[in-house]
C-alpha positions as CSV (number, residue, x, y, z in Angstrom):
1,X,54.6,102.5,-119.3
2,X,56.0,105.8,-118.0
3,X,53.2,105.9,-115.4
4,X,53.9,102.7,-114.2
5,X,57.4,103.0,-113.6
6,X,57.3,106.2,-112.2
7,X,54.3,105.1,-109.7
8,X,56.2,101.8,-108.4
9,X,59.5,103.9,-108.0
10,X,57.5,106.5,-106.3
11,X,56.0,104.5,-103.9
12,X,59.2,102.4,-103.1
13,X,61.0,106.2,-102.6
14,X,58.2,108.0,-100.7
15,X,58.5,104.7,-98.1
16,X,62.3,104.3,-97.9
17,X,62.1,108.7,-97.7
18,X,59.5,107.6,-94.3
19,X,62.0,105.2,-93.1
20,X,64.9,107.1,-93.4
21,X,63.9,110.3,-92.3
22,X,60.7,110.7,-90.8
23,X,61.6,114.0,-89.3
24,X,61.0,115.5,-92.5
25,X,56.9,113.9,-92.7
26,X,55.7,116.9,-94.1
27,X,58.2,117.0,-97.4
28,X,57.2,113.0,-97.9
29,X,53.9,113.6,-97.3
30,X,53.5,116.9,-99.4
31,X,54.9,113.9,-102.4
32,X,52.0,111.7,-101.3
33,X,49.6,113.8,-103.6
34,X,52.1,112.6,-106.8
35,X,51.7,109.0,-105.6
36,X,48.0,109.2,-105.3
37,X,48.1,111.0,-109.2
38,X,50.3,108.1,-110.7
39,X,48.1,105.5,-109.0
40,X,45.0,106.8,-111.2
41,X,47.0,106.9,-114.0
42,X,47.8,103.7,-113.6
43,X,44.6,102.1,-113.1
44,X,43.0,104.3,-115.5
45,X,45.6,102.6,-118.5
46,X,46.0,99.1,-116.8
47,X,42.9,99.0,-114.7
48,X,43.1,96.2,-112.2
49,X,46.5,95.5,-113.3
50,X,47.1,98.2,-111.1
51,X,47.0,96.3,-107.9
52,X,49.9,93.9,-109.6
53,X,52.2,97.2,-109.6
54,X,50.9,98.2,-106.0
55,X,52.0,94.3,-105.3
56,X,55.0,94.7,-107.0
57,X,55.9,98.3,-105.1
58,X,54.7,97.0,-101.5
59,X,57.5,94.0,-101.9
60,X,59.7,96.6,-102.9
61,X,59.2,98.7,-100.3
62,X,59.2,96.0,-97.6
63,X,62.7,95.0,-98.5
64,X,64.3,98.7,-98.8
65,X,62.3,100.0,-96.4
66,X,61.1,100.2,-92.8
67,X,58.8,97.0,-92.3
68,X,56.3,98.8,-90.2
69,X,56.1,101.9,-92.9
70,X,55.8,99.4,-95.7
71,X,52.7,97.9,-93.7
72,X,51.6,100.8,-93.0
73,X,51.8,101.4,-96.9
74,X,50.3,98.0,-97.6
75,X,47.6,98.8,-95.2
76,X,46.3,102.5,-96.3
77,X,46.8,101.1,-100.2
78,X,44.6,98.2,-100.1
79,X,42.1,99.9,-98.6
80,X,41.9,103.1,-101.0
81,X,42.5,100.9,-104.2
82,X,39.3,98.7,-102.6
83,X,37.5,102.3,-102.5
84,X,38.4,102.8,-106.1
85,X,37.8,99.7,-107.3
86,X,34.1,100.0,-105.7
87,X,33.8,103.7,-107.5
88,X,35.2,102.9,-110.6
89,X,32.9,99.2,-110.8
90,X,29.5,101.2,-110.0
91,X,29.7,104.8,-111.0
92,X,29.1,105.0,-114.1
93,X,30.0,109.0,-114.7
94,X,32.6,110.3,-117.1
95,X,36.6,109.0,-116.0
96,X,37.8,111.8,-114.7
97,X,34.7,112.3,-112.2
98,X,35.2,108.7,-111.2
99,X,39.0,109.9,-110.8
100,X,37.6,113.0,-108.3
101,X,35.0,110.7,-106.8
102,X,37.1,107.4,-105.5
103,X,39.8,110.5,-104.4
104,X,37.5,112.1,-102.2
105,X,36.7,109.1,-100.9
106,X,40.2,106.8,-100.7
107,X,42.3,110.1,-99.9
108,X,41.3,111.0,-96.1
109,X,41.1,107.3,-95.2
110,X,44.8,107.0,-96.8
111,X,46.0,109.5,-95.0
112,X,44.3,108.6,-91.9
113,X,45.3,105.1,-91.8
114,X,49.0,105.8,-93.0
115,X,49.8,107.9,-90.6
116,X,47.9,106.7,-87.9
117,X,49.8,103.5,-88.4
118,X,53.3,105.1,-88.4
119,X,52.7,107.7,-85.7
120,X,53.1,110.4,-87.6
121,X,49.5,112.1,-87.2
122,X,49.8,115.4,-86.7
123,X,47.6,118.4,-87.8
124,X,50.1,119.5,-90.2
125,X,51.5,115.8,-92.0
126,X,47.6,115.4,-92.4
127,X,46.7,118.8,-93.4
128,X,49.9,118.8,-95.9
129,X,49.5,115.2,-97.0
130,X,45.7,115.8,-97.8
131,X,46.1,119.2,-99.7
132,X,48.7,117.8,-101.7
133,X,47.0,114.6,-103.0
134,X,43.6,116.4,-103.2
135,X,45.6,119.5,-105.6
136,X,46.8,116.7,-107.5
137,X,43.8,114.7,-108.1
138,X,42.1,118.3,-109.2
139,X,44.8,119.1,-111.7
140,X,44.1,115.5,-113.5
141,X,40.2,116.4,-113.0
142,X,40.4,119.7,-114.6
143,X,42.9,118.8,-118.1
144,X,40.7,115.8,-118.6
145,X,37.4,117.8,-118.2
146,X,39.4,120.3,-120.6
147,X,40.2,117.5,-123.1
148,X,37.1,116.4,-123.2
149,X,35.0,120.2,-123.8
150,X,37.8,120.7,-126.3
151,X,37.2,117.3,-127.8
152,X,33.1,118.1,-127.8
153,X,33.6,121.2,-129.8
């Protein structure tokens, strides 16, 4: 449940954060990779229930936010959760290389649509916004492939 709450209030903050400050698009999108960590989590304990909390962090974000950065949000979202829903549906390989899998799919086409949407694509939002979510996607990768060698021996 912590997962959940922490993802929907992430999401809600990282878009009001875009709407009330976009000159600092780098911090917010440096705390894009956390988002993108707490959105696996989610799915991995709720699995499609995850797109109710999306929903339910998208209204949010529409009403305390910017309408054009929660769209944006919406937009970039329903694209990478349909990425990871296709990844997770047919790959049949351990959890946490379907976790590194739909990531290095969903991530650059996040990014790309987000910020294309929100005219914030720059070298260094993408560059920043990409590292982050990619470093944080490898951390999960790596303790769960460590859980599971340790669980194996």
């Amino acid at each position: 449940m912590l997962f959940l709450i922490a993802y929907i209030a992430s999401v809600v903050l990282i878009n009001f954060a875009f709407s009330t400050a976009p000159h600092l698009d780098i911090i917010w999108s440096a705390w894009g990779g956390l988002v993108f960590v707490l959105r696996d989590m989610v799915q991995t304990r709720f699995g499609h229930g995850a797109l109710l909390a999306m929903l339910a962090a998208l209204v949010l974000s529409y009403i305390t936010s910017d309408p054009s950065i929660a769209l944006a949000s919406a937009t970039a979202f329903a694209v990478s959760e349909c990425i990871d829903w296709l990844v997770f549906s047919i790959t049949k390989r351990p959890l946490h290389d379907r976790l590194w899998i739909s990531s290095a799919l969903s991530i650059p086409i996040d990014t790309f649509i987000f910020f294309g949407m929100i005219d914030a694509f720059t070298p260094g939002v993408i560059l920043i916004a990409m590292a982050s979510k990619f470093a944080g996607v490898t951390c999960v990768w790596l303790a769960m492939a460590w859980r599971l060698r340790k669980a194996a021996v």
